[in-house]
VOMAR-595663 format. One record per residue (C-alpha): x negated, z, y; residue in three letters; residue number from 1. Coordinates in pm, whole numbers. Example, Ala and Ser with C-alpha at 12.3 -4.5 7.8 and 13.67 -1.06 7.14 Angstrom:
       x       z       y   aa    i
   -1230     780    -450  ALA    1
   -1367     714    -106  SER    2
***
This chain:
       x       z       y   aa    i
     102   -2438    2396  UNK    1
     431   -2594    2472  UNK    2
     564   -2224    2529  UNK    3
     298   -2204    2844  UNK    4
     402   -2578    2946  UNK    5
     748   -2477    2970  UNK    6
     766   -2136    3080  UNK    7
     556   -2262    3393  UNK    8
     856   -2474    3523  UNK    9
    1145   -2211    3479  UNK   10
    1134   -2140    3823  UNK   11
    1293   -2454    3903  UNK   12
    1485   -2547    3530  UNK   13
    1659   -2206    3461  UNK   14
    1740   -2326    3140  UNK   15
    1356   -2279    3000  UNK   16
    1386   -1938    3081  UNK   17
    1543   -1887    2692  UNK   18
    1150   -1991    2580  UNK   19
    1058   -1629    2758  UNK   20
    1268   -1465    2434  UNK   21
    1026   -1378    2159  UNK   22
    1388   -1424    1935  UNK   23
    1447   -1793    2057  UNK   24
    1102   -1885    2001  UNK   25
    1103   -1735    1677  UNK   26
    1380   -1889    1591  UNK   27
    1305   -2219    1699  UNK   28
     931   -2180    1510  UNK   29
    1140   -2072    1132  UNK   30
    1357   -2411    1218  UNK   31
    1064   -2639    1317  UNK   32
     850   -2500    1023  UNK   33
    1124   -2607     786  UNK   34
    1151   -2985     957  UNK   35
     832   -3035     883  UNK   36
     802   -2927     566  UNK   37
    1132   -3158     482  UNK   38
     947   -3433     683  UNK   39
     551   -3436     574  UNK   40
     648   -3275     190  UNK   41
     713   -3608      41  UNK   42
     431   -3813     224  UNK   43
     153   -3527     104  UNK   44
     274   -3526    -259  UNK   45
     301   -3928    -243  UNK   46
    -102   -3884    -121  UNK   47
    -167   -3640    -369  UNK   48
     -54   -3844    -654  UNK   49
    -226   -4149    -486  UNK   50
    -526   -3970    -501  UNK   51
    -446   -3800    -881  UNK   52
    -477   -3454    -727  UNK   53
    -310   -3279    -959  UNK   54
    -314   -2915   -1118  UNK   55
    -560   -2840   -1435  UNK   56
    -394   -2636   -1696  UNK   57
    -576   -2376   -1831  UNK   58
    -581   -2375   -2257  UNK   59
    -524   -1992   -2239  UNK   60
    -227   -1978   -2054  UNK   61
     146   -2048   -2191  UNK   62
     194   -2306   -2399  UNK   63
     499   -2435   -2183  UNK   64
     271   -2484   -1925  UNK   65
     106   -2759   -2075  UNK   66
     377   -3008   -1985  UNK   67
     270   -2921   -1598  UNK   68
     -57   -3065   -1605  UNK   69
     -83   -3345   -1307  UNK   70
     184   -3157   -1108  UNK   71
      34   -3228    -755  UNK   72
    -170   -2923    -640  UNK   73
    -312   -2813    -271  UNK   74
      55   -2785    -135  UNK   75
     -93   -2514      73  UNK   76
    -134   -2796     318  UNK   77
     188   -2843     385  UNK   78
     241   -2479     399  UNK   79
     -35   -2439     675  UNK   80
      75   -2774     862  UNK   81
     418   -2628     851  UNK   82
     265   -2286     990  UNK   83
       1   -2380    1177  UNK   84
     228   -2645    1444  UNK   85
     525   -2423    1520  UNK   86
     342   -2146    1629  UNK   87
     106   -2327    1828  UNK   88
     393   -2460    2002  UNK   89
     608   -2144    2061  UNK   90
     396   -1875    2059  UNK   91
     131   -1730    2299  UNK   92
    -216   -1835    2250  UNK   93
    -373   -1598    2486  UNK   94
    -190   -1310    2298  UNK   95
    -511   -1130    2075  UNK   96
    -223   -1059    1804  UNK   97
    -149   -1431    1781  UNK   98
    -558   -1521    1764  UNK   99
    -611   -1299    1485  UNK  100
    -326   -1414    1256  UNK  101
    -440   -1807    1314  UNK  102
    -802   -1760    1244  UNK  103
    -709   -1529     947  UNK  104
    -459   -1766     827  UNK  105
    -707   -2085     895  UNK  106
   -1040   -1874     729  UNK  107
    -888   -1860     420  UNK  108
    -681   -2162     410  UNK  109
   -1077   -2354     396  UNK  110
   -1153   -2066     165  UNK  111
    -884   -2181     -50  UNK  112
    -914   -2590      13  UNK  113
   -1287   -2519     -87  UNK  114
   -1185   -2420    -410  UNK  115
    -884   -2644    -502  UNK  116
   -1121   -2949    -412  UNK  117
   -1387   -2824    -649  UNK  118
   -1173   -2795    -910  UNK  119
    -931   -3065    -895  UNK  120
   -1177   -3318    -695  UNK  121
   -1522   -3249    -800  UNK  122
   -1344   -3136   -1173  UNK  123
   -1549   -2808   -1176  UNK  124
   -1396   -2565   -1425  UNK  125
   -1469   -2249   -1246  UNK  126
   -1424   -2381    -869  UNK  127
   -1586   -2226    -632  UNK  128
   -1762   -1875    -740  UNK  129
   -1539   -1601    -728  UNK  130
   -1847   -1416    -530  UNK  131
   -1798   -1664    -224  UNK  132
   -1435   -1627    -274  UNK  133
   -1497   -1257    -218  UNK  134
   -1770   -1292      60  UNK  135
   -1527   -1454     258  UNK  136
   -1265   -1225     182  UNK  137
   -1507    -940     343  UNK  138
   -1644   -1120     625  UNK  139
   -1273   -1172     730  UNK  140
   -1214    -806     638  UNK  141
   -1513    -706     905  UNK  142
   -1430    -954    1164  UNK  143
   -1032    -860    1201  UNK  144
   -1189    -471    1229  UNK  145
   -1441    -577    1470  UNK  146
   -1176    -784    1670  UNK  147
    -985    -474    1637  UNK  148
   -1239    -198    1755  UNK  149
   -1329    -428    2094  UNK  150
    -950    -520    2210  UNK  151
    -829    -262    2433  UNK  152
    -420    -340    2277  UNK  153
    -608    -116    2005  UNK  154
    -786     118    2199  UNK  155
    -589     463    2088  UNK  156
    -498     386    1696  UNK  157
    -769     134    1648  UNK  158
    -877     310    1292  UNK  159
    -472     457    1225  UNK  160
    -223     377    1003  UNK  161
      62     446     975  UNK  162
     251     630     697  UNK  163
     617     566     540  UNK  164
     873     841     580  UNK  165
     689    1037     810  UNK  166
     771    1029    1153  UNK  167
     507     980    1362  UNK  168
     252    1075    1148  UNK  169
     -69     816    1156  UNK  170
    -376     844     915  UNK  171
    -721     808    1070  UNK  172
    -947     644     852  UNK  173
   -1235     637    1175  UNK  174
   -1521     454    1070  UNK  175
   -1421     405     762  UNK  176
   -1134     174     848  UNK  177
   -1328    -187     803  UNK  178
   -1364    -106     475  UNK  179
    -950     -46     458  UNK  180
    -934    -330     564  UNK  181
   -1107    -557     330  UNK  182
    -917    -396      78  UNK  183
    -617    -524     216  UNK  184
    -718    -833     305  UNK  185
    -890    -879     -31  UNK  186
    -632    -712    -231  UNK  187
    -346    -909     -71  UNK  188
    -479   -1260    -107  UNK  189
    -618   -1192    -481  UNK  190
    -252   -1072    -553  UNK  191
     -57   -1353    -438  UNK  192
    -324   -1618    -617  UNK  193
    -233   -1403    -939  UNK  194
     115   -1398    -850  UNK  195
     164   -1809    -803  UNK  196
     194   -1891   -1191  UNK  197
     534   -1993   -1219  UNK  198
     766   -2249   -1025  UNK  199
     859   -2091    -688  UNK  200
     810   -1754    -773  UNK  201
     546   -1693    -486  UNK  202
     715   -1888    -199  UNK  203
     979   -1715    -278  UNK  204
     849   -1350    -229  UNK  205
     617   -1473      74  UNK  206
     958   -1555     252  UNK  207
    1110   -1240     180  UNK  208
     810   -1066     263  UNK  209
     732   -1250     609  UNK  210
    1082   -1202     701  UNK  211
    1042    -824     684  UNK  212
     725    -828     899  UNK  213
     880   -1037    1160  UNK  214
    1144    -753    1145  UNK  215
     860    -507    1221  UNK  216
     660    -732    1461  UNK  217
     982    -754    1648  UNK  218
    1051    -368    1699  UNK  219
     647    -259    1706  UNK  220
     660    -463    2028  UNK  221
     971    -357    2204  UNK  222
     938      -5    2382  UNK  223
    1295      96    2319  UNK  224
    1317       3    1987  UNK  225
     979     162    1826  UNK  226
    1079     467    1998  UNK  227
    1418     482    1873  UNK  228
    1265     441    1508  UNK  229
     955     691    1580  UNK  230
     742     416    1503  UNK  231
     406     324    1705  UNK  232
     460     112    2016  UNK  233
     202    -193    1984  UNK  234
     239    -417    2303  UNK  235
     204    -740    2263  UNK  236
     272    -742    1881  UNK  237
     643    -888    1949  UNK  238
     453   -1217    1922  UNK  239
     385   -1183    1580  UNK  240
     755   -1229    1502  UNK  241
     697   -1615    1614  UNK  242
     432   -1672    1347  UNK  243
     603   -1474    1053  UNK  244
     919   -1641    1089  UNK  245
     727   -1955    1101  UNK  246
     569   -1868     774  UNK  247
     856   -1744     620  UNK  248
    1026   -2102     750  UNK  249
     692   -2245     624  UNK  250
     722   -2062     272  UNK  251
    1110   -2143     184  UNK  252
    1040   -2551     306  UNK  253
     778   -2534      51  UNK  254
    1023   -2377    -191  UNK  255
    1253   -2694    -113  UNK  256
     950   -2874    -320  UNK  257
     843   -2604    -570  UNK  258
    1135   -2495    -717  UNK  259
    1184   -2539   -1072  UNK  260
    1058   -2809   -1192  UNK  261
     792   -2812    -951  UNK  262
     694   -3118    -756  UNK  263
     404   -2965    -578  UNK  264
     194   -2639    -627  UNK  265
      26   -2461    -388  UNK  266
    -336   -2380    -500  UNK  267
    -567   -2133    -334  UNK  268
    -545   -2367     -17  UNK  269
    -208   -2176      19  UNK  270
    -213   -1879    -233  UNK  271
    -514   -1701     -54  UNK  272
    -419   -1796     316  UNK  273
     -88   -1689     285  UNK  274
    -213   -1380     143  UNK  275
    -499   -1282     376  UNK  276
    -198   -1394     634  UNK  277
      62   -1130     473  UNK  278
    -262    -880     462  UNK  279
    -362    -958     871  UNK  280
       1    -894     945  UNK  281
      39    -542     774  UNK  282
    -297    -431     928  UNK  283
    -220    -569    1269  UNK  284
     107    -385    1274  UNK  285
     -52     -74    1102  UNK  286
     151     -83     795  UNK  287
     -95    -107     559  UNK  288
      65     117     324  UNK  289
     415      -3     385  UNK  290
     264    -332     250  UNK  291
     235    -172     -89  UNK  292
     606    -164     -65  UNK  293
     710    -480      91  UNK  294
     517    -656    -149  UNK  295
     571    -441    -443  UNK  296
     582    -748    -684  UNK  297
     248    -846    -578  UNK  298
     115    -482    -652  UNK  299
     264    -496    -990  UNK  300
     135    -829   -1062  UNK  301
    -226    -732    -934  UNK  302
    -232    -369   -1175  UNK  303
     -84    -569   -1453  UNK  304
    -420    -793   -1479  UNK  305
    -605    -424   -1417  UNK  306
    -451    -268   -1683  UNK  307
    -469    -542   -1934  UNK  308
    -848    -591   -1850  UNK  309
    -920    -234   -1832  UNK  310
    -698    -148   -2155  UNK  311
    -906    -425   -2336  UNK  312
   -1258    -283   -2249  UNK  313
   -1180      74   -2364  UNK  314
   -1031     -30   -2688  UNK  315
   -1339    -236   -2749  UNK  316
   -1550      75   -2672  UNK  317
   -1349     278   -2888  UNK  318
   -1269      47   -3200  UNK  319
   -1520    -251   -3179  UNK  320
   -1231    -463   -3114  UNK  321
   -1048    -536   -2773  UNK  322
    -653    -469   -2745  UNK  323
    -439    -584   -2525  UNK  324
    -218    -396   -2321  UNK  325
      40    -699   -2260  UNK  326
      97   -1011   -2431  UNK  327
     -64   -1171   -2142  UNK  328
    -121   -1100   -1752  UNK  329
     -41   -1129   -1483  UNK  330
     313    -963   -1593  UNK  331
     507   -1279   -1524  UNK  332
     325   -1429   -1844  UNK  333
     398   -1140   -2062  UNK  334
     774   -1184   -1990  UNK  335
     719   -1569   -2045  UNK  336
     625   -1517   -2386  UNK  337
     824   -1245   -2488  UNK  338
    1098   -1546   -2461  UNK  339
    1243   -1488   -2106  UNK  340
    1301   -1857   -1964  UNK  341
    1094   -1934   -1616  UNK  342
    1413   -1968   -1418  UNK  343
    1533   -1612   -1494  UNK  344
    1199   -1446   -1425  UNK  345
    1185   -1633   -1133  UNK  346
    1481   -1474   -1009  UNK  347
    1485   -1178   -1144  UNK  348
    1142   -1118    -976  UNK  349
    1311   -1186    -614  UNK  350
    1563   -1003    -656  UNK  351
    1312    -712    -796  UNK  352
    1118    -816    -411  UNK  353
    1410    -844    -225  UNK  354
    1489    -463    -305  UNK  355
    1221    -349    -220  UNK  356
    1190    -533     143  UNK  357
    1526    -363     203  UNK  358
    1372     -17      84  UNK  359
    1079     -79     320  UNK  360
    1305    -100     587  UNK  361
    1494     207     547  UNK  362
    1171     439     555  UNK  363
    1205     352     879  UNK  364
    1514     618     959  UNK  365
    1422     820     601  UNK  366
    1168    1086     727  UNK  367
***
């Protein structure tokens, strides 16, 4: 938006020209993200306590938890405002990349504020079904890989992705890529809702997470670079870099307010949008399985509730009485009450992310 209004009087300010550098705009789009997260934090968690929006505690999680009950919830609104308004501004809204990561973003963001509003509004235990949850989930799963198959940007790897450490080496999933793509986008958004059950521990590894992707977005859609790397060329993807560093911006503002002790949470307004975001991006850029390594936390914490559920079924097949595989899942629970203090988990887990983002990056040149 303003990136069009500007660009179309460079001829005669020379200055504006700098707006025609996916790394300015970028730039300026992290920055902006993080002003207005500093400016509209406090006024949505003044409304949010105005309105007694605040966060329902479930009775079978940690006790220590219980003192968090009426923490202000649906901070995925300031996440999304923060988002949403720097990359209108700075990035290309004719670009198909852009388009796909905004309605992504927005689909589950109402997805999300849908099910926040049941449960903290309406006071409905459950929310809203986890079957709708997951019907949206798909229909954004089909709808990226139908925007996909009919863009001609995609028109030679619409159904490939690629594959870590081997140089250019793609996998062709043909018509049976929609259905890797649901799995992403379903997968990705279900593991960052599991994964936001401590203070800052998911805004944390969203930032570090987005941050790598705007890396990729960045050399996928510069010529020189993606052939340097062996990587595959996607023109036009460059513009992604705008709206991950505006999420990653978006992400460590929201930090500023969700750091231990928490002031806000996110909900599934921001859990699942930022997820089916972090999903779009990987399959956009064809890194689908690179995801698995970028956001290696989120894996764990996903297979962790797997485990513990599946563990617990086939002891109760096999002894009439359910086990359970950890003291409680996700993981970041079983650490809680194994005595670990919320802080150092926390921490521990970015540092555990921010490995792995810097692994992800060197299967670029390790092939």
């Amino acid at each position: 938006m303003l990136y069009q209004l500007l660009t179309s009087f460079k001829e005669s300010v020379s200055f504006l020209n700098v707006f025609e550098y996916i790394t300015f705009r970028s730039a300026s789009a992290a920055i902006t993200a993080l002003l207005i997260s500093f400016i509209v934090g406090p006024f949505i968690i003044r409304l949010l306590k105005k309105y007694q929006i605040g966060e329902e505690i479930r009775d079978s999680g940690p006790e220590t938890h219980l003192k968090k009950k009426g923490t202000p919830t649906m901070g995925g609104l300031l996440i999304l405002t923060s988002v949403i308004v720097p990359t209108l501004l700075f990035g290309d809204l004719s670009n198909v990349f852009i388009q796909i990561i905004l309605v992504s973003t927005l689909w589950m963001g109402l997805f999300g504020f849908l099910d926040d509003y049941l449960k903290v509004v309406r006071k409905s235990k459950s929310g809203l079904i986890a079957r709708y949850k997951m019907a949206g989930q798909i229909l954004l799963g089909l709808l990226i890989s139908f925007w996909i198959f009919n863009t001609p940007e995609f028109a030679e790897i619409s159904s490939k992705s690629s594959v870590p450490f081997f140089k250019n080496f793609e996998i062709d999933f043909g018509l049976f890529y929609p259905l890797v793509v649901i799995l992403v986008i379903t997968g990705t958004s279900n593991a960052v809702n599991l994964t936001d059950g401590l203070d800052g521990l998911a805004a944390g590894l969203l930032a570090i997470s987005f941050s790598v992707f705007a890396a990729i977005a960045y050399i996928s859609g510069r010529v020189d670079f993606s052939d340097y790397l062996n990587i595959l060329y996607l023109p036009g993807a460059g513009e992604l870099t705008v709206f991950a560093s505006a999420m990653a911006g978006a992400c460590l503002g929201y930090l500023w307010f969700n750091a231990n002790p928490a002031e806000i949470f996110m909900g599934d307004t921001g859990s699942l949008a930022s997820g089916a975001a972090l999903g779009a991006l990987a399959v956009l850029l064809k890194k689908e399985l690179l995801l698995s390594i970028i956001g290696g936390v989120f894996v764990w914490e996903a297979v962790s509730v797997i485990l513990q559920v599946g563990y617990f079924k086939w002891t109760k097949s096999k002894h009439s009485e359910g086990k359970r595989l950890f003291k409680m899942a996700p993981i970041h629970h079983h650490f809680e009450l194994s005595g670990w203090p919320e802080s150092k988990i926390v921490i521990r887990f970015w540092i555990i992310g921010l490995l792995l983002a810097l692994f992800s990056l060197t299967t670029f040149k390790i092939r």
